[in-house]
C-alpha positions as CSV (number, residue, x, y, z in Angstrom):
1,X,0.0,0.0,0.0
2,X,2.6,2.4,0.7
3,X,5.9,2.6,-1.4
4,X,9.4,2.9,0.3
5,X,9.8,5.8,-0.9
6,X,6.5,6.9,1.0
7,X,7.7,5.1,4.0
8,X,11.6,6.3,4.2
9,X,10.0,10.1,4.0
10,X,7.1,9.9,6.5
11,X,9.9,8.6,8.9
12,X,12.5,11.1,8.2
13,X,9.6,13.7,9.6
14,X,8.2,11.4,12.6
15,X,12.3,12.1,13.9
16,X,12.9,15.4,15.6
17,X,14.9,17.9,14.2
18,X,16.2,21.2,16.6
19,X,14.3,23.4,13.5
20,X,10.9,21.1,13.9
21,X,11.2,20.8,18.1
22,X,7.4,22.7,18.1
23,X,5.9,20.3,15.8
24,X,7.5,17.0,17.8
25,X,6.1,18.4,21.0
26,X,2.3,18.2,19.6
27,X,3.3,15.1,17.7
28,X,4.2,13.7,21.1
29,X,1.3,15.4,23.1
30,X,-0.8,13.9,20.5
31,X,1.0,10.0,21.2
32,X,0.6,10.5,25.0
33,X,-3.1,11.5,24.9
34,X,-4.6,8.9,22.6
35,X,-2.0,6.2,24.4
36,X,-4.1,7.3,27.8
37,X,-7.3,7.7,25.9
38,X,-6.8,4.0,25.2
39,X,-5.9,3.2,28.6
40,X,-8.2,4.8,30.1
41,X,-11.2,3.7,28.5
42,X,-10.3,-0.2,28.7
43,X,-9.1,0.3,32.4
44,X,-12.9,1.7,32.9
45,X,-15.0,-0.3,30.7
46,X,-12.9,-3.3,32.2
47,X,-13.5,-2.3,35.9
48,X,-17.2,-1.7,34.9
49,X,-17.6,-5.3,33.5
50,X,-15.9,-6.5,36.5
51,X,-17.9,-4.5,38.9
52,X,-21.2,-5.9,37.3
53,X,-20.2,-10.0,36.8
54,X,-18.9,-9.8,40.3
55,X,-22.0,-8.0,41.8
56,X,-24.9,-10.0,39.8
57,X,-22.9,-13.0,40.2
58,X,-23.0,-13.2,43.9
59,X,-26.5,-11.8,43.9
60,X,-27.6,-14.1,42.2
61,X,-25.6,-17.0,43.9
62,X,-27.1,-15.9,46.7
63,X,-30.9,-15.8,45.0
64,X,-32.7,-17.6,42.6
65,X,-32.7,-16.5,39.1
66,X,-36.9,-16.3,39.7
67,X,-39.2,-16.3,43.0
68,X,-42.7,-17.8,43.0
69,X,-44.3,-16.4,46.0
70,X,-48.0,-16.5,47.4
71,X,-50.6,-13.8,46.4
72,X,-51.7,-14.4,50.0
73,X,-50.4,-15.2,52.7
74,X,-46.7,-17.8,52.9
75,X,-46.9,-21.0,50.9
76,X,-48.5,-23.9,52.1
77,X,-48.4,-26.1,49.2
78,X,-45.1,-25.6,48.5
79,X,-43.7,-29.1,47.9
80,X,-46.8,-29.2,45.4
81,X,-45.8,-26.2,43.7
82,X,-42.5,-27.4,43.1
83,X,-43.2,-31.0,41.8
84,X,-44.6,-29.0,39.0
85,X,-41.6,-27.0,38.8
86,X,-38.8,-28.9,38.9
87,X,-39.9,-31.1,35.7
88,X,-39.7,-27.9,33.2
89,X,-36.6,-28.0,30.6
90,X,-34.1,-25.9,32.3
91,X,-34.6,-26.1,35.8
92,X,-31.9,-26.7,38.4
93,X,-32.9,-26.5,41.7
94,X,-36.1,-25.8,43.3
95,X,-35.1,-24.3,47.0
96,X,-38.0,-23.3,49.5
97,X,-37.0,-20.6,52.0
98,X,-38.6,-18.2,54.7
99,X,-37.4,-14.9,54.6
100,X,-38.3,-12.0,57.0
101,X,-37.1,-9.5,58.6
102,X,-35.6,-9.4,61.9
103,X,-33.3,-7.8,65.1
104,X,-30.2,-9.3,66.6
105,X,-29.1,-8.2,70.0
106,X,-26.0,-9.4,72.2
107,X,-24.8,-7.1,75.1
108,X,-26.9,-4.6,74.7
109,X,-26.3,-3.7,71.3
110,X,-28.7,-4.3,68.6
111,X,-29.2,-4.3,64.4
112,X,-31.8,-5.0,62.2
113,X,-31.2,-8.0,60.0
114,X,-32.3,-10.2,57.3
115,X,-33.2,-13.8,58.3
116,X,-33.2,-16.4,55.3
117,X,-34.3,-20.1,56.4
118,X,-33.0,-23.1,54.5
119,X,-32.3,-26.6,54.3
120,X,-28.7,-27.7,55.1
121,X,-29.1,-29.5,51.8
122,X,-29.9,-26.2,50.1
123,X,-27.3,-24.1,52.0
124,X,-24.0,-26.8,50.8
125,X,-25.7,-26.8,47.2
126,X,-24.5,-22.9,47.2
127,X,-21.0,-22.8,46.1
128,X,-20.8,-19.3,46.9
129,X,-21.8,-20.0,50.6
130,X,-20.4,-23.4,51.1
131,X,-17.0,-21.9,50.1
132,X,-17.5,-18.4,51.9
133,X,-17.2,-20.2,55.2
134,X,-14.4,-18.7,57.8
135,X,-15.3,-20.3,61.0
136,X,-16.7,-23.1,62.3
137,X,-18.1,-26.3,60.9
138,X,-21.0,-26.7,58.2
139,X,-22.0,-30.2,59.9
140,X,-23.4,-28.3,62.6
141,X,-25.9,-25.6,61.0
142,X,-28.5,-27.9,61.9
143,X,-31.8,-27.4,64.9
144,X,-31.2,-23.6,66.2
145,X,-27.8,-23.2,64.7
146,X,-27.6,-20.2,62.2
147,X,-24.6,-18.8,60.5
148,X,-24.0,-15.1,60.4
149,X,-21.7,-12.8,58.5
150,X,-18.5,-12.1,59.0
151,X,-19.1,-8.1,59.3
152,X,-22.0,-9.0,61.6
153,X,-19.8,-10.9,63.5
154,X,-17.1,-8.5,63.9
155,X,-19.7,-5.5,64.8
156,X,-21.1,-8.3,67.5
157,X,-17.4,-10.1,68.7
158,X,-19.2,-13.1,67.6
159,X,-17.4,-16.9,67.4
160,X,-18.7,-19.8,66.7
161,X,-20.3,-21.2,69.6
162,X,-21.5,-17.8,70.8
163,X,-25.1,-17.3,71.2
164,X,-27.1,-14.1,70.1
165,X,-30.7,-12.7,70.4
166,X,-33.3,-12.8,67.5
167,X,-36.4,-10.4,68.1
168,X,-39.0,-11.3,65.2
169,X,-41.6,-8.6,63.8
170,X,-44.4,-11.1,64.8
171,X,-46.1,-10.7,68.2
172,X,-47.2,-12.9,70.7
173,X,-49.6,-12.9,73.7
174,X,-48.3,-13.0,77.3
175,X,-50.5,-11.8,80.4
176,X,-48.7,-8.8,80.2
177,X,-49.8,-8.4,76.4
178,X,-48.2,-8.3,73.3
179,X,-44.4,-9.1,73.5
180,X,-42.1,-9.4,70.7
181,X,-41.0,-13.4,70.0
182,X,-37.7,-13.9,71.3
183,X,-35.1,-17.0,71.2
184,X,-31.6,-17.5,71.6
185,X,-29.6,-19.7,68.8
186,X,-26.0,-20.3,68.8
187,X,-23.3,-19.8,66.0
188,X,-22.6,-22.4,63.6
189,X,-20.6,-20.8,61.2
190,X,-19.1,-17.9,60.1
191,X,-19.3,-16.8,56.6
192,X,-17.6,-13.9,54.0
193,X,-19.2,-13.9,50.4
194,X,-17.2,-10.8,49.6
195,X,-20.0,-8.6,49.4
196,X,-20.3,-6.1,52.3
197,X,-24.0,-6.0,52.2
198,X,-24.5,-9.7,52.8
199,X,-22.0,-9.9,55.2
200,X,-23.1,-7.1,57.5
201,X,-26.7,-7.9,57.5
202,X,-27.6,-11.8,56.6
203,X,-28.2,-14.4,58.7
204,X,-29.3,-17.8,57.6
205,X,-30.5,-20.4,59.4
206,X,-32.4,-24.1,59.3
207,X,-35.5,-23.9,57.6
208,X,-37.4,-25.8,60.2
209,X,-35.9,-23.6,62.8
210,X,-37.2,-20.4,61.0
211,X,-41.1,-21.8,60.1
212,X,-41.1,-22.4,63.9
213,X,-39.8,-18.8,64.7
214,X,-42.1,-16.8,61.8
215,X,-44.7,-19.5,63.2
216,X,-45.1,-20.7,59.7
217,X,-45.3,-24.8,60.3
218,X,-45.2,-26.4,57.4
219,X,-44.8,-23.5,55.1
220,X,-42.1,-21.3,53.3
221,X,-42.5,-17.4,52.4
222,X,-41.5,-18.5,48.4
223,X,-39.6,-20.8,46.4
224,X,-35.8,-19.7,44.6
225,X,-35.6,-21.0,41.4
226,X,-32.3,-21.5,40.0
227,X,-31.9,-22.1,35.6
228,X,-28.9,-23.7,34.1
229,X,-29.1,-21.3,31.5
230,X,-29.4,-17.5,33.1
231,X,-30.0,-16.4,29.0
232,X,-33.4,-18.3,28.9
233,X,-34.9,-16.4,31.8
234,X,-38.3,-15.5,29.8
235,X,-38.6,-18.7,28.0
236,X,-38.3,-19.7,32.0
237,X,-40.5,-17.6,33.1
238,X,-43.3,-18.3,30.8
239,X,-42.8,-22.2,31.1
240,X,-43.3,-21.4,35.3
241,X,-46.5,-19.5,34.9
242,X,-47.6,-21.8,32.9
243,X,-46.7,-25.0,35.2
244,X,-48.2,-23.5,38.5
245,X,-51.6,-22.2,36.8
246,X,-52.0,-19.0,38.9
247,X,-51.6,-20.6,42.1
248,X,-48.8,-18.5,42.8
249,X,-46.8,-15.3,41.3
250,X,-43.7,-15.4,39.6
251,X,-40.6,-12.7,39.8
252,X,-37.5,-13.0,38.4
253,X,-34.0,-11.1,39.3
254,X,-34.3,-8.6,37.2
255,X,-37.8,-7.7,38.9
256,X,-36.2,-6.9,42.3
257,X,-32.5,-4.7,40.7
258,X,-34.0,-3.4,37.9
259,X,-33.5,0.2,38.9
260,X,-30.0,-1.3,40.0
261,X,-29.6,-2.9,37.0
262,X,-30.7,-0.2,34.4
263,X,-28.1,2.7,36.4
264,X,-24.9,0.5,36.1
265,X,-26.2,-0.1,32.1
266,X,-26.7,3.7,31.9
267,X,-23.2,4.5,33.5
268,X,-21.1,2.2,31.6
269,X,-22.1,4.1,28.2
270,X,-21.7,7.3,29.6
271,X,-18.3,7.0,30.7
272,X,-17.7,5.1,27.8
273,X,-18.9,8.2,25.8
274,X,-17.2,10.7,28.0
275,X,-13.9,9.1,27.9
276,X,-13.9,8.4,24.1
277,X,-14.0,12.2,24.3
278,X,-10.4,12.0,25.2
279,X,-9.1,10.1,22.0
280,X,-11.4,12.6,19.7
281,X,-9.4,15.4,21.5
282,X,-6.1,13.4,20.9
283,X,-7.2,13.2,17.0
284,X,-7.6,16.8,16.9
285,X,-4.1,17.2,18.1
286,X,-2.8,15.3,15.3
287,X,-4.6,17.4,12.6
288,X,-2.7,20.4,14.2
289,X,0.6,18.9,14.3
290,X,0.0,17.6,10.5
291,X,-1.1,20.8,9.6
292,X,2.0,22.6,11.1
293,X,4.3,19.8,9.5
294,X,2.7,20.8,6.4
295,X,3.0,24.5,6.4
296,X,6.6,23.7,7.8
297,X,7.5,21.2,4.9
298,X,6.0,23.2,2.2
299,X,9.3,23.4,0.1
300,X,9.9,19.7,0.7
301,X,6.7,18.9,-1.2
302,X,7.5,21.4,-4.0
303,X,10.7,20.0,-4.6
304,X,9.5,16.4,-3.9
305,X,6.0,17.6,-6.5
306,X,8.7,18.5,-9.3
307,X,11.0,16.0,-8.9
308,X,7.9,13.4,-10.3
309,X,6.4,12.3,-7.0
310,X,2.3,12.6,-7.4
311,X,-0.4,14.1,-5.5
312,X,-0.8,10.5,-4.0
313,X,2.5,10.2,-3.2
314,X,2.1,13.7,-1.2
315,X,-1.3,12.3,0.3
316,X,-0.2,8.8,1.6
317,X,3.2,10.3,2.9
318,X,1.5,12.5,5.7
319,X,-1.4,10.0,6.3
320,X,1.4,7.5,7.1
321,X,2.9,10.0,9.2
322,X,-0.2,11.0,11.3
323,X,-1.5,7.9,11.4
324,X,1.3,6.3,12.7
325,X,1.4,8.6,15.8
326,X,-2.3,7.5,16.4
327,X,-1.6,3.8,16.0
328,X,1.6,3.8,17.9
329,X,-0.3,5.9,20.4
330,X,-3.3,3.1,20.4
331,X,-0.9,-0.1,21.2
332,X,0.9,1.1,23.8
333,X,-2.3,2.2,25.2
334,X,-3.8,-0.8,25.0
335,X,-1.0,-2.6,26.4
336,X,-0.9,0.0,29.4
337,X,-4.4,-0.6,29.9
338,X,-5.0,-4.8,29.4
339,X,-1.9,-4.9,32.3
340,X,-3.1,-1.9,34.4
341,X,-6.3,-4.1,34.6
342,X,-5.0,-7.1,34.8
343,X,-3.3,-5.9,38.3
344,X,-5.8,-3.6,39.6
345,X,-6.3,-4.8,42.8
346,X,-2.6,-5.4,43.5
347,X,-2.0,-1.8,42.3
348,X,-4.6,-0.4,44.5
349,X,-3.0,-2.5,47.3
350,X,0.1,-1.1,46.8
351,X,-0.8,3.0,46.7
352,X,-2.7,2.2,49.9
353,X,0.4,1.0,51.1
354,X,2.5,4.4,50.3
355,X,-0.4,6.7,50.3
356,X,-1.8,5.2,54.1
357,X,-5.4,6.3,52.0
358,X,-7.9,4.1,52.0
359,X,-9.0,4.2,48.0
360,X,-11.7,1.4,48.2
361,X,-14.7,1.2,51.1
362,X,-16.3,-2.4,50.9
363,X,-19.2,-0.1,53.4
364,X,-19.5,1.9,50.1
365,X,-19.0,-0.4,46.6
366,X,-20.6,-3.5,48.3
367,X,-17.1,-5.4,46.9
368,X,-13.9,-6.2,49.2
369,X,-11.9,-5.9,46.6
370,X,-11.8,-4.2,42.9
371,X,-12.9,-6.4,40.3
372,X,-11.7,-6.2,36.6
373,X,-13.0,-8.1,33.8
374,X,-11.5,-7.6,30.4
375,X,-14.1,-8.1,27.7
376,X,-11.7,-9.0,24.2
377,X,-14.1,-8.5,21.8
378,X,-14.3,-4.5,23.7
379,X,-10.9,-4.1,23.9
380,X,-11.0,-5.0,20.1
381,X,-13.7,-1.7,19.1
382,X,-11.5,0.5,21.2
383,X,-8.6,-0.5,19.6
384,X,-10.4,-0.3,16.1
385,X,-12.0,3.0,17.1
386,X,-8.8,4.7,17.8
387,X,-7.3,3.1,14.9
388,X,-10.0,4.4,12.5
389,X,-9.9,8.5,14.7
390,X,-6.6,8.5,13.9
391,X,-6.4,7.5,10.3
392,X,-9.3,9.8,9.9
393,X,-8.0,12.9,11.6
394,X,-4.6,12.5,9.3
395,X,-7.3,12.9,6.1
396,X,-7.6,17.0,5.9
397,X,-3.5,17.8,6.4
398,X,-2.5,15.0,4.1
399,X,-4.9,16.7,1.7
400,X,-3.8,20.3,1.9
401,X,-0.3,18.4,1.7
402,X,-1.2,16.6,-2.0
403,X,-3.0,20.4,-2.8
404,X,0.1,22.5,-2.6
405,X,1.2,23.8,-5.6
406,X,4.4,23.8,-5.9
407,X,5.2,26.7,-8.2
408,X,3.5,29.1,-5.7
409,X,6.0,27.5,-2.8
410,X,8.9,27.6,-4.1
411,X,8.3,31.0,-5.2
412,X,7.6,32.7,-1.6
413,X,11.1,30.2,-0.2
């Protein structure tokens, strides 16, 4: 595509010379900005993708992909409902639970919590909680045995074997009247899914231990469905409603984050939008160094013009030059960026380590740690999109270069 004659002379003017030091210094302001442009943006995007597979993949390793729930009332045919679940293509588990709110008190401190009651069966089927556990021993969540997080149990100076107080919302009569229902249950285990929110206010415990203490015998609050395929959710969904005939109603996980859900979706193009903005204000640098080179090589191309070299020639000499800036600029970006992501969390580490700042609050971002996933086929459209800005923004200054006539510049030289 380009001759080496087009080659040897868009090289001679990518090297600095003490008469051309202004036109280097853009040409290497231009290198640095679209090489952080590039960066940048994949660091982001990559950090965003990470923030969202970490944070809907424990939410929904923690929860079913759908929920069938009573329109009144709990459940009390619930092991009828899910015989004529668990048949449907796509199923993978079927898990009844109880789920209410709550208060734990120990020493005269106290929280509001989230109680979640399930089988033991149910509970070790969880990867993400039968491998979250920190303390204590999974054989004995069993009778009134619960496990608690590990930020609850920190706040609470809890181990297992410790006992704690759980208040529940429901009432019952005394001869003094109404008094809150009580009971005392003991630690099992400990657990840390990585996910402050969880780990601060969660506990779980037996499922026949919470029906007696919601006073729902023989009953659950809904059933968590989990798919084998998350991409088939409506086909799911459908198949569900279908199988249960109204007797229930059916939510899936996109139901109870979709506010959630749509704001990390809306974020992630607008900083992908905003920071694109910095390789389109790169590009503009390189039509201004090209344009300078132009202006300052205007003999060069009269004498190169009359020597036999074309318009073409001119054109493909400083579109080779620009663009090579922009493309030079674009792979060590990306190569900044894929390692700067690949090493977040060890980088982060390490400034908090010089610094003494604290740059990431689990309390705040939900996450103990930053995640970063690196989508390829992204980093590919970034790559191609900066490829393509800076071929484009070399267009205009290679054509005022293949415009010059040059009788009229070597007559003003």
């Amino acid at each position: 595509m380009f001759s080496p004659f087009e080659r040897m002379v868009a090289w001679r003017y990518l090297r600095s010379k003490k008469a051309e030091g202004f036109v280097s210094v853009i040409a290497g302001f231009s290198f640095t900005g679209i090489m952080l442009g590039v960066a940048t943006l994949i660091i982001v995007m990559s950090v965003m993708n990470g923030f969202r597979q970490e944070l809907f993949g424990r939410i929904l390793g923690l929860n079913g992909h759908m929920n069938v729930y009573s329109l009144q009332g709990p459940l009390d045919d619930y092991d009828y409902l899910k015989s004529k679940i668990v048949p449907l293509n796509g199923i993978q588990d079927v898990t009844p639970i109880v789920e209410s709110q709550g208060l734990v008190s120990k020493g005269g401190n106290s929280t509001g919590v989230m109680i979640r009651g399930i089988s033991w069966e149910d509970f070790t089927n969880r990867p993400i909680l039968r491998d979250s556990i920190t303390a204590g021993d999974l054989d004995n969540f069993t009778e009134n045995r619960i496990a608690v997080g590990s930020v609850l149990a920190k706040k609470f100076n809890l181990k297992p074997g410790d006992s704690l107080t759980l208040t529940s919302p429901q009432v019952k009569s005394t001869p003094f009247g109404s008094m809150p229902r009580q009971r005392n249950y003991e630690i099992a285990v400990i657990f840390d899914v990585e996910m402050y929110e969880y780990n601060s206010s969660f506990i779980f415990m037996p499922l026949e231990a919470a029906q007696t203490f919601f006073q729902l015998p023989n009953a659950v609050t809904g059933l968590e469905i989990f798919l084998k395929d998350p991409d088939r959710l409506d086909e799911a969904r459908n198949a569900v409603s279908v199988a249960i005939e109204g007797a229930a109603g059916v939510y899936d996980w996109r139901d109870m984050n979709k506010n959630f859900y749509d704001a990390l979706q809306t974020e992630r193009n607008v900083m992908f939008l905003i920071l694109t903005m910095i390789i389109i204000v790169a590009a503009f640098n390189i039509i201004s160094s090209m344009i300078m080179l132009v202006k300052d090589k205007g003999q060069d191309i009269a004498i190169m013009r009359t020597m036999g070299a074309t318009r073409g020639n001119m054109m493909r000499i400083f579109m080779l030059t620009g663009a090579s800036i922009g493309i030079a600029g674009t792979l060590f970006g990306s190569m900044l960026g894929i390692a700067f992501a690949l090493n977040i969390d060890s980088i982060r580490r390490g400034l908090e380590g010089l610094t003494g700042w604290h740059l990431w609050e689990a309390e705040i971002r939900f996450l103990s740690e930053i995640p970063a996933e690196i989508d390829w086929t992204e980093v590919l459209s970034i790559i191609v999109m900066a490829f393509g800005l800076s071929i484009l923004a070399t267009i205009y200054p290679a054509w005022r270069a293949a415009r010059l006539d040059p009788v009229e510049a070597l007559r003003y030289e």
